[in-house]
Backbone as CSV, one residue per row, in Angstrom:
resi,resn,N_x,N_y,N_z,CA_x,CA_y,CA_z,C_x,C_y,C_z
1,UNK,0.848,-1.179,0.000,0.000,0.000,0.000,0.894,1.244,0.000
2,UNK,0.450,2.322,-0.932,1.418,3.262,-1.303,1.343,3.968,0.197
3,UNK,2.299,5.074,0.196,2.026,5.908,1.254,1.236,7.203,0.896
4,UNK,0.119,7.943,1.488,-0.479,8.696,1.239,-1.056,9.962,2.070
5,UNK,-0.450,10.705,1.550,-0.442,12.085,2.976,-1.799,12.671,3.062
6,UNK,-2.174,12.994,4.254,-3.614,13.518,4.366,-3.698,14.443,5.260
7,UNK,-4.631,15.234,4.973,-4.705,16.481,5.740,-4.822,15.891,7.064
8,UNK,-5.479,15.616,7.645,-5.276,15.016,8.848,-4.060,15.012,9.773
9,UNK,-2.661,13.988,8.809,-1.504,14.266,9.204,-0.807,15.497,9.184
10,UNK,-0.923,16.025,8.076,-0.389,17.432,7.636,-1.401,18.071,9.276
11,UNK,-2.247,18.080,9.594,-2.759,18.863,10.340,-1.918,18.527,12.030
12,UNK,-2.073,17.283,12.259,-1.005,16.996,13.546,-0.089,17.194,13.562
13,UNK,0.572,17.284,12.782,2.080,17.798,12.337,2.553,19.203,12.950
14,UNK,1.208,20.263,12.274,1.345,21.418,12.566,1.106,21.866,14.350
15,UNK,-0.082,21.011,14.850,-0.777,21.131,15.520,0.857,20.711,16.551
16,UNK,1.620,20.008,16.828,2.667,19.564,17.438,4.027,20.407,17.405
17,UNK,4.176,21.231,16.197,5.156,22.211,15.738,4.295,23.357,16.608
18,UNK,2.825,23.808,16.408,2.219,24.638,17.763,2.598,24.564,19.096
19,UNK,2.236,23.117,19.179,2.644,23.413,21.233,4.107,23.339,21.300
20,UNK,4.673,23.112,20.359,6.738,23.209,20.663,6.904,24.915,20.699
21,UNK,6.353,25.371,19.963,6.567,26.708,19.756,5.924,27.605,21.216
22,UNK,4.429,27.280,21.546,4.088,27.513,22.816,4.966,27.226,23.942
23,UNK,5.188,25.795,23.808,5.887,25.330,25.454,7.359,26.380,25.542
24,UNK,7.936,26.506,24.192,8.978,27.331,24.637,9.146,28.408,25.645
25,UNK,8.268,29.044,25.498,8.530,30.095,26.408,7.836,29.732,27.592
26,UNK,6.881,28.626,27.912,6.246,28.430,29.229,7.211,27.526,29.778
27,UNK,7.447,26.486,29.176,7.527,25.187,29.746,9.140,24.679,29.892
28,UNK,9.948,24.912,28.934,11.280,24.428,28.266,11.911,24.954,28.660
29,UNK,11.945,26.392,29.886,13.108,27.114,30.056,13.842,26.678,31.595
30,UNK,14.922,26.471,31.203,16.045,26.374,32.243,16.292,27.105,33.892
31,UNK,16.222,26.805,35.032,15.800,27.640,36.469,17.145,28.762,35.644
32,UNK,18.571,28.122,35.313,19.516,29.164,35.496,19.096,30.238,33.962
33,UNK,18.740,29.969,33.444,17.917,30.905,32.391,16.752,32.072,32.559
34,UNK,16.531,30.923,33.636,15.236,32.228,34.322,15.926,33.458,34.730
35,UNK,16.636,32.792,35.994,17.442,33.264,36.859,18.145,34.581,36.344
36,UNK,18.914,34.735,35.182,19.588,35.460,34.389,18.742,36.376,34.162
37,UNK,17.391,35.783,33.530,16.618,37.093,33.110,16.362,37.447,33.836
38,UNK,15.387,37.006,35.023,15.003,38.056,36.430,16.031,39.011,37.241
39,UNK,16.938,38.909,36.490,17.959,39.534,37.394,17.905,41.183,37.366
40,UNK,17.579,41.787,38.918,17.109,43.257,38.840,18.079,43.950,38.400
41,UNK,17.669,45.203,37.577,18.428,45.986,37.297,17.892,47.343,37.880
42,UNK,18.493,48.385,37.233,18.601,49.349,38.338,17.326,50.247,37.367
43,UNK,17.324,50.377,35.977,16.331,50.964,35.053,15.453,50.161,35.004
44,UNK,16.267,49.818,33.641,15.190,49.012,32.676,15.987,47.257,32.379
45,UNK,15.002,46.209,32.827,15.829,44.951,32.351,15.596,44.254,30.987
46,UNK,16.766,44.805,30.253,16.472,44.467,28.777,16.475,42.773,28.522
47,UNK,17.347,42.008,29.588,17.025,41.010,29.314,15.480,40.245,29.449
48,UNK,14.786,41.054,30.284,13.491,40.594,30.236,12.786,41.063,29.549
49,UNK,12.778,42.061,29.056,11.903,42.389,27.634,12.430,41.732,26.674
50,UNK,13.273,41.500,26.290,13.795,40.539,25.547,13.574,39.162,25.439
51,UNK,13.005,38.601,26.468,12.116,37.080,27.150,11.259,37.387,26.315
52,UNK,10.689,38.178,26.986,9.300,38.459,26.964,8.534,38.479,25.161
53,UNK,9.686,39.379,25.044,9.303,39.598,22.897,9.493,38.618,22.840
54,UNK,10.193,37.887,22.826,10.493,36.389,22.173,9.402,35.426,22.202
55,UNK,8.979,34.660,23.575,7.832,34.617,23.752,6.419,34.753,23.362
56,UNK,6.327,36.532,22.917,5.343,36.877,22.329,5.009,36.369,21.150
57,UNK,6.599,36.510,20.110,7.153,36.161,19.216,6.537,34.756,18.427
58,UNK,6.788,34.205,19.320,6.928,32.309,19.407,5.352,32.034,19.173
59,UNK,4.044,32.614,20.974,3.542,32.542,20.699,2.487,32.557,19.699
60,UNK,2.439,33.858,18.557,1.849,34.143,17.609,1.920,33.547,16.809
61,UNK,2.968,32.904,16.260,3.292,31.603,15.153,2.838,30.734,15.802
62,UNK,2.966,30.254,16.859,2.637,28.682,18.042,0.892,28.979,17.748
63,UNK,-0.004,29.742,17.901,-1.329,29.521,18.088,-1.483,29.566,16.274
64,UNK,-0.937,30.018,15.626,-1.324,30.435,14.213,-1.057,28.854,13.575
65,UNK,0.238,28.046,14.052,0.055,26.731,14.067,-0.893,25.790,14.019
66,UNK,-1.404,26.120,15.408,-2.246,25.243,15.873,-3.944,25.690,15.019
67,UNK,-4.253,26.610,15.016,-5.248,26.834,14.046,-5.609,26.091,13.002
68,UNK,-4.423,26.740,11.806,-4.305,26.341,11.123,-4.338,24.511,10.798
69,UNK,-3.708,23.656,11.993,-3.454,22.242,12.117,-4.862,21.918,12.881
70,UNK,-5.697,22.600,13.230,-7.103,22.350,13.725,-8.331,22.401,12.333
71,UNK,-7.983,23.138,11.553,-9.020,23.240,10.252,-8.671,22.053,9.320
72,UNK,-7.319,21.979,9.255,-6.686,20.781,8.754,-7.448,19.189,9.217
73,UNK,-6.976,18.988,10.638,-8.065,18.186,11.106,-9.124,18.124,10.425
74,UNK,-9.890,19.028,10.776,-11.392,19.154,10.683,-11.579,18.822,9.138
75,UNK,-10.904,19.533,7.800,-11.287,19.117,6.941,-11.241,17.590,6.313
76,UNK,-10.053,17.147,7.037,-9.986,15.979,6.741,-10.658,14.864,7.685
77,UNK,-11.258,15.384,8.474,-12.431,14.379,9.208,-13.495,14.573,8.249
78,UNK,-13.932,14.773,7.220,-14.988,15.426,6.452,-15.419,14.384,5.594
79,UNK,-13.977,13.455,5.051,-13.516,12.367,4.434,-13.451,12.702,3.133
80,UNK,-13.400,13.906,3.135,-12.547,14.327,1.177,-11.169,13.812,0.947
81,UNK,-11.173,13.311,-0.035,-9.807,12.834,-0.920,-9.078,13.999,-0.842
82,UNK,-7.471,14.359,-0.566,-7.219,16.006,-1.129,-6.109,15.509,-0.769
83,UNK,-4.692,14.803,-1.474,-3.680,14.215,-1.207,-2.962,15.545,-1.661
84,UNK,-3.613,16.607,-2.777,-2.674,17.475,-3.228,-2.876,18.327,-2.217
85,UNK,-3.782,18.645,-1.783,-4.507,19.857,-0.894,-3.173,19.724,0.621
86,UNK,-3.471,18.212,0.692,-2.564,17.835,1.783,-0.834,18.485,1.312
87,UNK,-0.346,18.123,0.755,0.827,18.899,-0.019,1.346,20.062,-0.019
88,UNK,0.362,20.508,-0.257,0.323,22.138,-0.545,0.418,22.882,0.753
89,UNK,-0.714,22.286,1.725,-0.838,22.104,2.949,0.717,22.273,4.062
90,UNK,1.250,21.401,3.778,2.666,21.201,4.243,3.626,22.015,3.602
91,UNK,3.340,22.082,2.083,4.533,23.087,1.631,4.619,24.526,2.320
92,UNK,3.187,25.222,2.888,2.645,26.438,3.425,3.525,26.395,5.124
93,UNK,3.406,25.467,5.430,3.353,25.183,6.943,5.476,25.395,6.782
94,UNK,5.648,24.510,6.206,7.425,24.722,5.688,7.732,25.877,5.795
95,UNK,7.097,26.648,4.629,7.496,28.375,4.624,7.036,29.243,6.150
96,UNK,6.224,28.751,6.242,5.695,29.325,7.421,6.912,29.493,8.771
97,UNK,7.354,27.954,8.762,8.377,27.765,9.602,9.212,28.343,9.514
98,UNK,9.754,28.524,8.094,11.437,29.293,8.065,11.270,30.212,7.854
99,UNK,10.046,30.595,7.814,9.662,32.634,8.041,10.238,32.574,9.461
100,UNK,9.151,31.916,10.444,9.117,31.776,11.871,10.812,32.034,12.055
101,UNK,11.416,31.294,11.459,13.031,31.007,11.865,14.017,31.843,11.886
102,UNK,13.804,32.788,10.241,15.051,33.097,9.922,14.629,34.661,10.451
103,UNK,13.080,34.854,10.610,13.235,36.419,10.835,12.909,36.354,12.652
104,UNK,12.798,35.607,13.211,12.691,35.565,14.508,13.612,36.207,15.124
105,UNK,15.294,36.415,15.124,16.329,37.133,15.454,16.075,38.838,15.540
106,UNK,15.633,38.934,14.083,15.385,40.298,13.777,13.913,40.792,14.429
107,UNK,13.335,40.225,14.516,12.053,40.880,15.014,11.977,41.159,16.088
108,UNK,12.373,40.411,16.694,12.420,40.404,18.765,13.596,41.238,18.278
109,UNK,14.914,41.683,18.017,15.929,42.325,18.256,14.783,44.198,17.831
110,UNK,14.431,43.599,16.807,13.661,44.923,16.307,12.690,46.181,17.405
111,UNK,12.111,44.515,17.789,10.827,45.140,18.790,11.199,45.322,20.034
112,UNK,12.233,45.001,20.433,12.710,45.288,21.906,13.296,46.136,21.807
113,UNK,14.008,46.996,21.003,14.763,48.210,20.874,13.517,48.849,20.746
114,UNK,12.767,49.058,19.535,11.797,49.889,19.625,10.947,50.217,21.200
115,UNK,10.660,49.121,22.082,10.284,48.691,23.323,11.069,50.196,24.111
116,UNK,12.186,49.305,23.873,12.877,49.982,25.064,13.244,51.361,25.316
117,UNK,13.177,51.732,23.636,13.546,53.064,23.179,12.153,54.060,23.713
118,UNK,11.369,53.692,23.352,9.939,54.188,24.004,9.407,54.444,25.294
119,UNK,10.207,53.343,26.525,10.167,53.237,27.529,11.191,54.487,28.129
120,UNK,12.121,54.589,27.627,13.408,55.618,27.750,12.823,57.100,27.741
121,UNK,12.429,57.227,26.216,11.743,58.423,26.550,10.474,59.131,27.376
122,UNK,9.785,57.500,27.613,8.905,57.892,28.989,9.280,58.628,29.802
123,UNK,9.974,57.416,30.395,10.788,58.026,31.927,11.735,59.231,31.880
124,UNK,12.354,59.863,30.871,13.319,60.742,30.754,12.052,62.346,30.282
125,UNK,10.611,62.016,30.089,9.646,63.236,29.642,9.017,63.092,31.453
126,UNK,9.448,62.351,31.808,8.445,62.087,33.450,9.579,62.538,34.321
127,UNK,10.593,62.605,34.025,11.553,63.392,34.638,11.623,65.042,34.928
């Protein structure tokens, strides 16, 4: 029997690449990792905004995952044939990922400067 991809799988797939992406920032992190970030500073702790974006980061792709790997499901509980649909399916979820990947550096680096830069001029107009 050939092998034959189905939305279904294509959908658990995603749905599992979701909670990896979720648990990261809840679940997967290290006490001495914590530790580092909580560490008080005297302003502003960039390493924790920096958690924190990341996190945010993660999450938004992690639930956009899981969505997406929930309709997947669903269509393929429906019992339509769609081996290409399934395909296509996965090729989306691929790109999706190495979007997730390659601009993840830059975005959290992006948005935490912007963050922080904003926060700066708060406190320095409240001065």
């Amino acid at each position: 029997m050939p092998f034959e991809l189905t939305t279904n799988m294509v959908g658990l797939i995603l749905d599992i690449c979701g909670a990896w992406l979720l648990a990261q920032g809840l679940v997967l992190n290290r006490d001495r990792h914590l530790g580092e970030v909580a560490s008080p500073y005297w302003d502003l702790n960039p390493k924790l905004l920096r958690e924190l974006v990341t996190n945010a980061y993660d999450a938004r792709f992690g639930v956009g995952f899981l969505i997406f790997g929930f309709l997947l499901q669903f269509d393929g509980s429906l019992g339509r044939r769609g081996e290409s649909v399934a395909w296509i399916s996965l090729a989306l979820a691929v790109t999706a990922f190495l979007v997730w990947l390659l601009r993840r550096s830059y975005s959290v680096s992006e948005r935490s400067e912007r963050i922080l830069t904003s926060q700066k001029k708060a406190i320095e107009a409240a001065a």
